[in-house]
C-alpha positions as CSV (number, residue, x, y, z in Angstrom):
1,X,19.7,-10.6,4.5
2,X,16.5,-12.5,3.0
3,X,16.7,-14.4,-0.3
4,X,16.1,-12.4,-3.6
5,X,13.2,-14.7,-4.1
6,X,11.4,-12.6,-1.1
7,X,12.2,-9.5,-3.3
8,X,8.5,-9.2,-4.5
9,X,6.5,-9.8,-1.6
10,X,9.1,-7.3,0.7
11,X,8.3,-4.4,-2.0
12,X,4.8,-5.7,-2.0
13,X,4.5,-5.1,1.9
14,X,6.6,-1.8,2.4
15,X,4.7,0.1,-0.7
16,X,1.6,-1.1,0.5
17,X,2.8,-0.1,4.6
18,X,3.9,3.3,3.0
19,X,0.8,3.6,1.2
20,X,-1.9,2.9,3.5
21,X,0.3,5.5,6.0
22,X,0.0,8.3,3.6
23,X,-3.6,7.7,2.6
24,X,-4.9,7.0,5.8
25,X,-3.6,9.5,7.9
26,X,-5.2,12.2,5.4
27,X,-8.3,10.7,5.2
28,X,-8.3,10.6,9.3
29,X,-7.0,14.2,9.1
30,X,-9.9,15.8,6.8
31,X,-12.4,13.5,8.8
32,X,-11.7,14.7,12.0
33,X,-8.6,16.8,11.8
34,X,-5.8,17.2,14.2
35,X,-6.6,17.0,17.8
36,X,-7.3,14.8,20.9
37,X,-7.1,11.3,19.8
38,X,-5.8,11.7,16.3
39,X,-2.6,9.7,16.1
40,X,-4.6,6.9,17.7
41,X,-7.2,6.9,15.4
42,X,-4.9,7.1,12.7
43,X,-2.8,4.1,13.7
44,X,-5.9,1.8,13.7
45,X,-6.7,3.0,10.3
46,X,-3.7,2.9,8.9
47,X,-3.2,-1.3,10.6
48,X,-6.5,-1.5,9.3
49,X,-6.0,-0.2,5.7
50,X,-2.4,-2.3,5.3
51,X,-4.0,-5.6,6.5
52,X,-6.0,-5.5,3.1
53,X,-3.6,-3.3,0.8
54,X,-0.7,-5.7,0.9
55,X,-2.6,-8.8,-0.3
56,X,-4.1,-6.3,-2.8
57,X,-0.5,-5.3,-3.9
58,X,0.2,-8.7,-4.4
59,X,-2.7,-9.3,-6.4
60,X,-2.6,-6.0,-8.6
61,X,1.4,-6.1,-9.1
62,X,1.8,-8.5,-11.8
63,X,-1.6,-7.3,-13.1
64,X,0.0,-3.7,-13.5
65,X,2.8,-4.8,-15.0
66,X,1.2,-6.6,-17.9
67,X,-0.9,-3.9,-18.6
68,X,1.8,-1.3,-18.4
69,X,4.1,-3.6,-21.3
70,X,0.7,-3.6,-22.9
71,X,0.2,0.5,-22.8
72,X,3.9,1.1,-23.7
73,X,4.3,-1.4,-26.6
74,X,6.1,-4.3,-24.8
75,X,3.3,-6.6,-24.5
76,X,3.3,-10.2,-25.5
């Protein structure tokens, strides 16, 4: 079991893995729809597309966050 203090960076990675799988295996999909070579394609996209989301998640989180408090009233 990891520290709590990894807690951010671990939700950080699997949304951003999750993420990048959903979007880029429907992006590959209405590219070049199923067929011959698909899943392939797909996985580089996808390795591809979570090499720059989860530094991105990292980034935008704490961003988000403020400006959510912000939107619903709890801002400082």
């Amino acid at each position: 079991m990891l520290p709590k203090k990894f807690a951010p960076a671990l939700f950080g990675l699997i949304l951003s893995g999750l993420m990048s799988l959903l979007v880029s295996g429907i992006s590959t999909y209405r590219a070049l729809g199923f067929g011959d070579g698909y899943v392939p394609l797909w996985t580089g996209a996808w390795l591809t597309a979570w090499l720059v989301a989860f530094p991105v998640v990292l980034v935008a989180a704490p961003l988000t966050r403020r400006a959510v408090a912000l939107l619903v009233g709890n801002g400082r």
